[in-house]
N, C-alpha and C positions, 0 to 999 in steps of 0.2 A: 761417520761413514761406515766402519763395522759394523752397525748397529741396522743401520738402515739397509745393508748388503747382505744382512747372515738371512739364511736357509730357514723361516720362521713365518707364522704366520701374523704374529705380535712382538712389536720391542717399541717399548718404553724408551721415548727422548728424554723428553723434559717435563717432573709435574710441578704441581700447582705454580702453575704462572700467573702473570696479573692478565687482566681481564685487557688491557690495551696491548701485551705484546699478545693474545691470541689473537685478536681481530690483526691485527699487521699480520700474522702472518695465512688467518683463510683468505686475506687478498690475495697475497700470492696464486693461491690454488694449488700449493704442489700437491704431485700425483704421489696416488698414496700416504699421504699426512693426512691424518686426523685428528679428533677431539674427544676428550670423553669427560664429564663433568663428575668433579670429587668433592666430598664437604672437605672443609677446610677451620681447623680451630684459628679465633682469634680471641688477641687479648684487646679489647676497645681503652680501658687505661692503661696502654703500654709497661713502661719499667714498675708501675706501683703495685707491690707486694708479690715484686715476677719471682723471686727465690721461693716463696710459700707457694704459689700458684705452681711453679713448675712446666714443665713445656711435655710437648707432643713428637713423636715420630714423625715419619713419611705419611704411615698408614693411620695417621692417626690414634697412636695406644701412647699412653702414658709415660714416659720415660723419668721425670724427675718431681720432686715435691707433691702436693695435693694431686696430682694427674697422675702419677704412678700411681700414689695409696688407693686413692678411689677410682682408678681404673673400669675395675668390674661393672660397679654400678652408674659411674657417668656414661659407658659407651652402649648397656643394651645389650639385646641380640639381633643380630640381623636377620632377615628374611630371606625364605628360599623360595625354590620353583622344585619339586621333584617330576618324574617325568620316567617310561620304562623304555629302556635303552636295550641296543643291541652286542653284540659283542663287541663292536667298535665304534660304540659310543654313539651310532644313528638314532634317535626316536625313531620309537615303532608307531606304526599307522595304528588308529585306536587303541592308543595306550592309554592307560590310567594318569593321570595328571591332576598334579598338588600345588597347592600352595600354604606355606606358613608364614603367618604375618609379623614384621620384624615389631621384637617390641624395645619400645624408647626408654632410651637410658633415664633417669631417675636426676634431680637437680639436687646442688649443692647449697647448701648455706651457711657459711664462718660466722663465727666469732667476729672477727675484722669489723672496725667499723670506719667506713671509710674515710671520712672526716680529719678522725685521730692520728691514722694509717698514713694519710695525705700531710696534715703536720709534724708526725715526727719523722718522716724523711725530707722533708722541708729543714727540718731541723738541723737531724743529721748532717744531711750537706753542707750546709753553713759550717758546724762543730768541725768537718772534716776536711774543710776549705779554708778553715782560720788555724788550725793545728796545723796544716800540713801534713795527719795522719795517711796511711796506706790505707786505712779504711777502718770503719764503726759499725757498731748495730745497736740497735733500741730496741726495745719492748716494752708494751702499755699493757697490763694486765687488771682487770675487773678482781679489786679484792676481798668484795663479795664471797665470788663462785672459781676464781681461779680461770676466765674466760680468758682469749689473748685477744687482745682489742684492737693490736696493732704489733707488726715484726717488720721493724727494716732494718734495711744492708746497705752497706757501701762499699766497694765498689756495685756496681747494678746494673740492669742489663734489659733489653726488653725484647719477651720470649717471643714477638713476631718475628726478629732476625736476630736468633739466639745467637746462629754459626758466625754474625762477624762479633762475636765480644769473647774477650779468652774463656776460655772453663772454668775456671774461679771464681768468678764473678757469680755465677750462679749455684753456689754452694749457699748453703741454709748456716750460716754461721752460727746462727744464735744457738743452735740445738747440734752441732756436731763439734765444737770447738768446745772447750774445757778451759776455764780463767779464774784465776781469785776472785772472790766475791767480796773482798775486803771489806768493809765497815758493817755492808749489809749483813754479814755473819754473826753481826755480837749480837743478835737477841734471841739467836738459836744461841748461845754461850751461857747467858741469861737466863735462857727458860729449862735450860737443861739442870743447872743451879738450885734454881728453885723448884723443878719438882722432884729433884734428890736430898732434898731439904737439907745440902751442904749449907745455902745461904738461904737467906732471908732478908725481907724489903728493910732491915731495920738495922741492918750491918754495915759499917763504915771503912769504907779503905781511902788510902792515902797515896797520894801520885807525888812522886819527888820531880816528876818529868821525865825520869826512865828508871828500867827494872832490867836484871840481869837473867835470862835463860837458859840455861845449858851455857856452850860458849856465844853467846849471840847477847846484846843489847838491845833492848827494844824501846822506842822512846815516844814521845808524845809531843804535840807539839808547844805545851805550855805544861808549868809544874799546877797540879791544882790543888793541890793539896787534899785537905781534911773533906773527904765526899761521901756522900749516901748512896746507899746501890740507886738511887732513881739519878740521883745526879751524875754516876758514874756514867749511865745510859745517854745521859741528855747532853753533856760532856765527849762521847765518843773516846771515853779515857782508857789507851791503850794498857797505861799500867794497871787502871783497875780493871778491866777484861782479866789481864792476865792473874792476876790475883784470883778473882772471881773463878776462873779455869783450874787454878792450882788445887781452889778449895775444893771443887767436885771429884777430881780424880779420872783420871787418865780413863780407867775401866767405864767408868758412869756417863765421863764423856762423849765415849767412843758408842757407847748403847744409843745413846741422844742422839747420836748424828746417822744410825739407821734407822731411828726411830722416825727424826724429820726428813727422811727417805737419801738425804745426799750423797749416799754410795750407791743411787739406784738411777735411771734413768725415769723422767714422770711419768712416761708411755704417751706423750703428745702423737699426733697423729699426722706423723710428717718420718718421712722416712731418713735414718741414717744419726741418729740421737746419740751423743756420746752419754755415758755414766759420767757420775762423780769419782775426781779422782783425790786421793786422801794417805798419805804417810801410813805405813802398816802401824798397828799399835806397838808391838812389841816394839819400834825403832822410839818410842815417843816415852819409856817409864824411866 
């Protein structure tokens, strides 16, 4: 009622509606209500890959994921009319009059391939419905070229009616959240090893089934004894990791691990990327 009473020549009710409550209401006929037609982004597969894709404003500008980043280039310039006016804004009789034609924004194409995208949140969900978990993410990566072939989340949301699902839900986990990378780290441990030529494919260590650290124990889950750096590998042997870690040295190690980038962020191209996070050295001699 303020809205439609204030001293104004324009105020905005309600936008983008569905197309059945406007028609309900030009039946009515009220006086003075009108219409005015907006584009309107939509996502045609709902929740799937909505945390990467990201959602849209009112006015349509980019607010989160791929739609912020590429803003610029998916939305264009739009088009004008210029026109010479008077001091109060009338068009002047034979005036000069312009126009510039909007140009269209530019299309996208991911990595994503949908398929895969489609099965591992298939997936997911099962994994997070049999756990119990608060919620997961996967990623499917082309180990080729380093493409991402697939990102999902769980909890998920779908960015047609972002506003009823909490704000959390649409956070990009995979790339803002910081986790152990646990088993998958030993062949960065491995390769760092072997090209500071502390070890070599032809050295032997031995797993009692656990090794002592600082004050800390570390164990394994079976003793395996007598192994070769490839068995230690194919084994996932915690004690010879750590052996294998001893023999390169704290300094050399610490080189290796900026070297295979993991105190850096990759520079994916999704907004809000945590770094790697990593023990200072000096606490680790």
């Amino acid at each position: 009622l303020n809205r439609v009473t204030r001293q104004s020549s324009f105020e905005w009710i309600k936008r983008k509606i569905p197309d059945d409550v406007a028609r309900k209401i030009r039946e009515q006929k009220l006086y003075g209500i009108g219409f005015t037609q907006e584009s309107m982004r939509v996502w045609p597969k709902g929740s799937l890959l909505s945390q990467a894709l990201g959602i849209v404003g009112i006015d349509n500008d980019g607010l989160e994921g791929l739609e912020y980043e590429y803003d610029r280039v998916l939305r264009g310039t739009p088009g004008r009319f210029t026109v010479e006016v008077d001091a109060i804004g009338d068009a002047l009789p034979q005036s000069q009059r312009g126009y510039v034609a909007a140009i269209q924004g530019k299309n996208l194409v991911l990595t994503i391939d949908e398929v895969i995208q489609f099965i591992a949140e298939r997936e997911l969900e099962k994994a997070v419905q049999q756990s119990q978990a608060d919620g997961g993410l996967a990623i499917a990566m082309d180990p080729r070229n380093g493409e991402i072939l697939a990102m999902a989340v769980r909890p998920t949301y779908d960015p047609n009616q972002y506003d009823r699902y909490p704000q959390e839900n649409r956070r990009i986990s995979p790339i803002t959240l910081s986790f152990p990378p646990g088993s998958t780290f030993k062949p960065i441990t491995a390769a760092a090893a072997l090209e500071t030529g502390k070890v070599s494919v032809n050295d032997r260590f031995f797993c009692s089934g656990s090794i002592a650290v600082g004050p800390d124990t570390l164990h394994c889950i079976t003793a395996h004894g007598d192994q070769t750096f490839e068995e230690v590998i194919q084994n996932s042997c915690n004690v010879g990791f750590v052996q294998i870690a001893q023999r390169t040295g704290v300094a050399d190690f610490y080189r290796y691990l900026d070297l295979f980038g993991v105190t850096s962020a990759t520079g994916i191209d999704l907004p809000g990327e945590a770094s790697g996070i990593i023990p200072a050295e000096k606490d680790c001699k």
